[in-house]
DRENTI-674834 format. One record per residue (C-alpha): residue in three letters; x, y, z. Coordinates in steps of 0.05 Angstrom, whole numbers, padded with zeros to 5 digits, always signed. Each point is the difference from the previous one (the first is absolute). Layout:
<recs>
AlaXYZ...
</recs>
This chain:
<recs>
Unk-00237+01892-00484Unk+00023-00058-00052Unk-00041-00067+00021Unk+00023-00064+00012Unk-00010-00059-00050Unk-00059-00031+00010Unk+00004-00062+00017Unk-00076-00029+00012Unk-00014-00025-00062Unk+00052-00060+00027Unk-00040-00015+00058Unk-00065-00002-00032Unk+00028-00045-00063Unk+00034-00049+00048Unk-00064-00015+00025Unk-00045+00007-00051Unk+00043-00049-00049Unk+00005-00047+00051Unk-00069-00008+00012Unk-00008-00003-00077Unk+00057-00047-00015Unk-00011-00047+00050Unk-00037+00014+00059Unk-00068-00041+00019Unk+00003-00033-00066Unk+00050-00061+00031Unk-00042-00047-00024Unk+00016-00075-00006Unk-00008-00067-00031Unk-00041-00012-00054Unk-00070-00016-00026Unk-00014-00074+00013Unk-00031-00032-00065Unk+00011-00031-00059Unk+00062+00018-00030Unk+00008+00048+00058Unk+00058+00006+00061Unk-00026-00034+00063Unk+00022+00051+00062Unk+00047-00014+00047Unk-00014-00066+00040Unk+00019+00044+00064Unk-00049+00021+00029Unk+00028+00072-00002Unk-00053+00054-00004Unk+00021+00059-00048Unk-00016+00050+00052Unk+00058-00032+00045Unk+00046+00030-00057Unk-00012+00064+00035Unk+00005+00039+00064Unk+00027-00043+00064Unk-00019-00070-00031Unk+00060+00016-00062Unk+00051-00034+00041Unk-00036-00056+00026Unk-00029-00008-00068Unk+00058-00010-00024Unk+00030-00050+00050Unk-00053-00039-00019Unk+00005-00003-00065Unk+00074-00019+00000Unk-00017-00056+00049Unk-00046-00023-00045Unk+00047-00006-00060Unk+00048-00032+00032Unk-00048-00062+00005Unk-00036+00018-00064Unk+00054+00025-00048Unk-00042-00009-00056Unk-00056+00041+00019Unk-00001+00046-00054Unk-00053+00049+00029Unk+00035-00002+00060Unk+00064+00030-00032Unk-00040+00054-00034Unk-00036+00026+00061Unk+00069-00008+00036Unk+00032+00047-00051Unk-00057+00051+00002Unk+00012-00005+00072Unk+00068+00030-00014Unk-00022+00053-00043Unk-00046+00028+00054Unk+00061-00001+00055Unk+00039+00034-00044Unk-00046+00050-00010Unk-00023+00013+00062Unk+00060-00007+00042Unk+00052+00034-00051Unk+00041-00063-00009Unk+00019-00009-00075Unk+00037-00060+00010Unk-00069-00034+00002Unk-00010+00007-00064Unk+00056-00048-00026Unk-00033-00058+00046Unk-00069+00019-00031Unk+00030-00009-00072Unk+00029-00066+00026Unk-00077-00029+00033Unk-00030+00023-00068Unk+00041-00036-00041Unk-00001-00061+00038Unk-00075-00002-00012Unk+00008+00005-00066Unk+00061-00049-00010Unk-00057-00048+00043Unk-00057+00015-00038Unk+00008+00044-00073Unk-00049+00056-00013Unk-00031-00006+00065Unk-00035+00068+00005Unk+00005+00002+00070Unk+00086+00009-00011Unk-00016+00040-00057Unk-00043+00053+00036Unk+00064-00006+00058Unk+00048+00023-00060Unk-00041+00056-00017Unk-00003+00027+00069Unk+00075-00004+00008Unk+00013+00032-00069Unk-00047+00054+00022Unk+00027+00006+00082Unk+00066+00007-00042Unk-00032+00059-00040Unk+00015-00042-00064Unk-00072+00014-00023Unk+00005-00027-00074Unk+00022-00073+00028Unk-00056+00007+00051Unk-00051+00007-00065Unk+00033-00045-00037Unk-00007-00062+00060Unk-00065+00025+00024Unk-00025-00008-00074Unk+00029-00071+00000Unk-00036-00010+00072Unk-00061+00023-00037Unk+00006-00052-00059Unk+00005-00058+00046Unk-00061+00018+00047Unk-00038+00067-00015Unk-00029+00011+00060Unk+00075-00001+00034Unk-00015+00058+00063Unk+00083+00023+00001Unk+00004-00007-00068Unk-00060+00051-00017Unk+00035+00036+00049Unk+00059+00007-00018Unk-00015+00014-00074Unk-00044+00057+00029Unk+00070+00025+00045Unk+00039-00014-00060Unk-00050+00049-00050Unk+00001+00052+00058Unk+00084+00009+00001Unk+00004-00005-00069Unk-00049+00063-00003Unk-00045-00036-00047Unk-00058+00027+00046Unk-00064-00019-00057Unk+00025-00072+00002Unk+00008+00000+00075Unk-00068+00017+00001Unk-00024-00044-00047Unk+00036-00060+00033Unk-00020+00021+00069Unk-00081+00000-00022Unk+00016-00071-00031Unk+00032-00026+00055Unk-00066+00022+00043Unk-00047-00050-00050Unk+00061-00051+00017Unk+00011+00006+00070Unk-00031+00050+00033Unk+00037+00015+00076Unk+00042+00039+00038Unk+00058-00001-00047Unk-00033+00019-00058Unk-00044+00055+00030Unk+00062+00042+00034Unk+00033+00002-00071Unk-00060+00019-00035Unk+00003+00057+00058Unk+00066+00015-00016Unk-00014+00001-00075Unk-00056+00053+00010Unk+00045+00043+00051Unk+00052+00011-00060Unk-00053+00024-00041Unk-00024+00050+00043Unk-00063-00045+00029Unk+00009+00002+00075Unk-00069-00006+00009Unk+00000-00054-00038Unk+00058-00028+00036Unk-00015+00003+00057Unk-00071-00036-00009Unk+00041-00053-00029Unk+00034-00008+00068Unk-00060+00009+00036Unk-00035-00057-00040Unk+00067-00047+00008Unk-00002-00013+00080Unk-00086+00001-00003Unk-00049-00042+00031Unk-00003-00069-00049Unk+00059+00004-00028Unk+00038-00053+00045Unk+00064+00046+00027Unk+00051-00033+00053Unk+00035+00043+00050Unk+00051+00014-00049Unk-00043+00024-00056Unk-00032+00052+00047Unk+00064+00029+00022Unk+00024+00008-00064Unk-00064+00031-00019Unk-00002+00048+00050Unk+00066+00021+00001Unk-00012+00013-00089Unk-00054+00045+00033Unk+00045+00041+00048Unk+00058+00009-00054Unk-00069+00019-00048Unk-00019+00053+00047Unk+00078+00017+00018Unk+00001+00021-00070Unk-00053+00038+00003Unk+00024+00038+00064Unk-00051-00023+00042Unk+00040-00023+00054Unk-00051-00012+00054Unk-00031-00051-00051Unk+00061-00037-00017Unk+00014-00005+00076Unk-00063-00032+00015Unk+00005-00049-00058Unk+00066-00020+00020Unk-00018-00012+00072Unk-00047-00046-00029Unk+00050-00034-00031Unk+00039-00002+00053Unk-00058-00029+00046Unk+00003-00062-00046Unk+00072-00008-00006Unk+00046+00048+00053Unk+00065-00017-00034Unk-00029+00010-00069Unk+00062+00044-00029Unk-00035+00051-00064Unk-00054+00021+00060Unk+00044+00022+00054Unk+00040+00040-00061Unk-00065+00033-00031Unk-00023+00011+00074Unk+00069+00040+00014Unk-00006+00037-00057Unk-00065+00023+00015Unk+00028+00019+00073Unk+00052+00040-00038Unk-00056+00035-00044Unk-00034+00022+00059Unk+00062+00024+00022Unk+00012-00055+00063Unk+00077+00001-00026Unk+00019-00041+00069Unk-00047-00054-00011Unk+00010+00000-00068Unk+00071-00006+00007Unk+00001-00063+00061Unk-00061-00024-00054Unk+00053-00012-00059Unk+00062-00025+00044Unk-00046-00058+00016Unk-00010-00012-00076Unk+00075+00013-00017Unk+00024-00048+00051Unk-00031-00060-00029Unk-00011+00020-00071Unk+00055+00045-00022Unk-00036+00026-00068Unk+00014+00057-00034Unk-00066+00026-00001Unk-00008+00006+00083Unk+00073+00014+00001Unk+00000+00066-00049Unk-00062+00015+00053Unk+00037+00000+00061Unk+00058+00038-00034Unk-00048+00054-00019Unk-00025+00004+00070Unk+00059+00007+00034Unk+00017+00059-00047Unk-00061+00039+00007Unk+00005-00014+00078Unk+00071+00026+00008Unk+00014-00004+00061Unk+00077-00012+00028Unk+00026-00066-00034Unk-00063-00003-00050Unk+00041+00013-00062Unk+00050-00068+00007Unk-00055-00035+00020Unk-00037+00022-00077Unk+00069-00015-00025Unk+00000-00082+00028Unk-00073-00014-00035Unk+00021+00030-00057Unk+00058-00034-00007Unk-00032-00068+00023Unk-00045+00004-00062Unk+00069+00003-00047Unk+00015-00058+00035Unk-00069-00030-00009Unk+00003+00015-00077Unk+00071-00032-00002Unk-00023-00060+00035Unk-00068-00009-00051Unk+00049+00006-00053Unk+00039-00056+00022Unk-00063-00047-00001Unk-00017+00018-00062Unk-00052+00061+00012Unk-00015+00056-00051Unk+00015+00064+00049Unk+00014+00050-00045Unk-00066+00040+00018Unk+00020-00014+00075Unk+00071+00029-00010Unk-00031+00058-00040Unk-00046+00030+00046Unk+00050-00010+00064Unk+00063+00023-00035Unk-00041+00060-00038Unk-00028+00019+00071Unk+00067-00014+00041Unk+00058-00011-00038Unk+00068+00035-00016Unk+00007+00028-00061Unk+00032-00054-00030Unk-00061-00046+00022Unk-00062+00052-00022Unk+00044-00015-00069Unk-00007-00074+00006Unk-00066+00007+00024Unk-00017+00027-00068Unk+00025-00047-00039Unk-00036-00046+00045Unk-00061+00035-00022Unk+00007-00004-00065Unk+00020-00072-00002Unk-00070-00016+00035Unk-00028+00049-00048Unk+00016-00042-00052Unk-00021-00064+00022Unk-00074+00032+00022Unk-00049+00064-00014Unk-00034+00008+00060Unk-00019+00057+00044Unk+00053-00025+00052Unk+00054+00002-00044Unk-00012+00060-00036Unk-00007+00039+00063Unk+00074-00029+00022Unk+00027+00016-00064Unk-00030+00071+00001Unk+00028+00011+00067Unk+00060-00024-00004Unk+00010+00044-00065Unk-00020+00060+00043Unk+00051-00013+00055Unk+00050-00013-00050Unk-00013+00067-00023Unk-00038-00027-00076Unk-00077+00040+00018Unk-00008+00006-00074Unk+00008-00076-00006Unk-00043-00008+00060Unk-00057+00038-00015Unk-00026-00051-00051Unk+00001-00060+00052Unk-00024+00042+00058Unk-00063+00015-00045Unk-00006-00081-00021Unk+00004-00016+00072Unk-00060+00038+00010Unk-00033-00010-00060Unk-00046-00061+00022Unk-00029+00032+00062Unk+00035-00039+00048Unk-00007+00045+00072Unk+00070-00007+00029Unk+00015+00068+00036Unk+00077-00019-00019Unk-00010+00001-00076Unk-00043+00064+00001Unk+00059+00039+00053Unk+00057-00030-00052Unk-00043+00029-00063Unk-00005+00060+00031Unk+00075+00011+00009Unk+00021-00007-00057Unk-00060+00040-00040Unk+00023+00053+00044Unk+00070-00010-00013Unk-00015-00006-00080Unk-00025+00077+00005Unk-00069-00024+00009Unk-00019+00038+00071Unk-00071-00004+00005Unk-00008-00075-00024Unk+00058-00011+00046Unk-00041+00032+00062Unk-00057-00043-00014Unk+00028-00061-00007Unk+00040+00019+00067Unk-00071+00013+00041Unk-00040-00067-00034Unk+00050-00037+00030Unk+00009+00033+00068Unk-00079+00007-00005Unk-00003-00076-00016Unk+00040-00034+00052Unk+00044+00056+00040Unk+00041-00042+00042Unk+00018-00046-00061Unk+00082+00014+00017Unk+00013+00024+00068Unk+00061+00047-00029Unk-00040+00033-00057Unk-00056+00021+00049Unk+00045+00024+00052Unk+00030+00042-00051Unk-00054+00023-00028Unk-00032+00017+00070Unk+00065+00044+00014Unk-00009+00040-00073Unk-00069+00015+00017Unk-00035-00049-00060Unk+00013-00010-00071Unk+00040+00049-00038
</recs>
């Protein structure tokens, strides 16, 4: 029996990138000193610039302008502001109207760090990671111990799969400003290179007694912690975590996706599947979205199929849309289109692929080029970028399954096989269609 695409590497990226891009690092203002940014005069906590205060943050914020228009820290928090709604509730368009805020702070004040560090985190929430360096580094030169900009830089050394610097950057940044942002992407540094022990401790260390966390900080903690264990297929783990995320915030949007997927793992498909409408219906990302799709086809019941089709085709529309507002989606389009395209789109999702391959060499990339190769019917070609994707020791169940197909479909059978079972070993309910396929041919062939 021929299996289906697999399509979980997707869901796990979506989520994983946007806790690494942008997620729990929204930090704002400056460092108040001499030659330093004042913060915002608001009085605007950072954790209100996520969960259920975003809005109201917000509102206040503009409020405040409009009687302080020269309030340059003001304009820099309000643009980060933007950057998280746009992340979290899949609207694009907020990214113009960050880009606006930031460079009103800086047209107010010049080199302020605090509208620096805001630039960086838009050039990275846009996935251009080489402008994110290049402002977090100017961030940096203005005040040192700038928390988004050391950030950022660290997000920005991550996508451009300069892993050694990433690290190095990440264990500077914790002399600088040791916190939550800083641990989770040191955590996130040491899962790509194979150190989920070491991750995870990370994690475990960010949220800890002493070290100051709001509400925010935990559930964004936590939640790291369930898609941690998620990863690692333990499912009962990443439920729990989650729930304690949830417990803090209940509309707290990555947690009630890592929670469904975790239903889904343990093979709740039902709850899984009224889990990830919730998500969908305010936050129509591709990530949840290619989820949903994937559960409604390895469901299958009457009407299932169309149902796949509409998320599916929501995330084209979601890519079009980034696009528009200025967003760097080829690795989006290339893992939906590769997964659930036409054949004229699995051939634009190629070159998709290999545009992003050319902008950045990381494990992400390589795996999308690799499969996109594949499915385009290039496994010689793959082969090389299915084994980079590995190569670091990063334990994503959808890179090992995607090696493994295409060693076995390069005439290499038994490497193919065990690439096949790491994965399905690893994390067997990364993709809802590959492990109902592979239930019905008995295992890995």
């Amino acid at each position: 029996m021929a299996l289906p695409r697999p399509v979980g590497r997707s869901v796990v990226a979506a989520v994983a990138l946007a806790f690494a891009i942008t997620g729990g690092a929204v930090v704002v203002g400056g460092e108040d000193g001499p030659g330093r940014s004042p913060s915002s005069s608001v009085a605007v906590a950072p954790g209100a610039l996520r969960g259920a205060d975003l809005a109201r943050g917000v509102e206040a914020l503009q409020t405040h302008l409009r009687d302080q228009p020269r309030d340059f820290g003001a304009w820099a928090t309000l643009g980060t502001a933007y950057v998280e709604q746009a992340r979290t509730q899949g609207d694009p368009s907020r990214y113009r109207e960050a880009e606006r805020a930031f460079d009103r702070s800086l047209e107010v004040r010049p080199r302020n760090d605090a509208g620096l560090a805001g630039r960086a985190a838009l050039a990275a929430a846009r996935h251009d990671f080489a402008g994110a360096l290049r402002h977090a580094e100017a961030a940096l030169d203005v005040n040192p111990r700038s928390e988004g900009a050391l950030a950022s830089r660290i997000d920005a050394l991550v996508e451009l799969g300069r892993y050694g610097a990433a690290s190095r950057a990440a264990e500077k940044a914790d002399a600088r400003r040791p916190g939550v942002p800083v641990f989770t992407r040191y955590a996130y540094v040491r899962e790509l290179r194979g150190d989920v022990a070491g991750a995870r401790r990370a994690l475990s260390l960010a949220a800890g007694p002493g070290r100051g966390a709001g509400a925010g900080d935990v559930a964004y903690v936590a939640t790291a912690l369930g898609q941690l264990a998620w990863r690692q297929g333990q499912y009962g783990e990443a439920i729990e975590q989650c729930g304690k995320a949830l417990r803090t915030d209940a509309s707290y949007l990555p947690a009630l996706e890592c929670r469904a997927r975790a239903w889904a793992g343990q093979g709740d498909t039902g709850r899984a599947i009224r889990g990830l409408r919730e998500v969908v219906a305010r936050a129509p990302l591709p990530g949840p979205l290619v989820a949903l799709g994937e559960l409604y086809e390895a469901r299958g019941e009457r009407g299932d199929a169309a149902k796949a089709r509409q998320q599916y085709a929501l995330v084209s529309a979601w890519v079009s849309l980034a696009r528009a507002n200025g967003v760097n989606a080829d690795l989006d389009a290339a893992v939906a289109l590769t997964d659930h395209g036409t054949r004229a789109e699995r051939r634009a999702a190629l070159r998709a692929a290999r545009a992003e391959w050319g902008r950045r060499h990381t494990v992400h990339t390589a795996d999308a080029l690799a499969w996109a190769l594949h499915v385009n019917g290039r496994s010689e070609e793959a082969l090389p970028y299915a084994r980079r994707a590995t190569a670091t020791g990063f334990r994503e169940a959808s890179f090992l399954y995607h090696r493994g197909v295409i060693e076995g479909a390069t005439g290499h059978a038994n490497a193919g096989r065990r690439w096949k079972s790491a994965a399905l070993d690893l994390n067997p309910g990364f993709s809802p269609t590959v492990a109902k396929a592979e239930k019905e041919a008995g295992g890995a062939s």
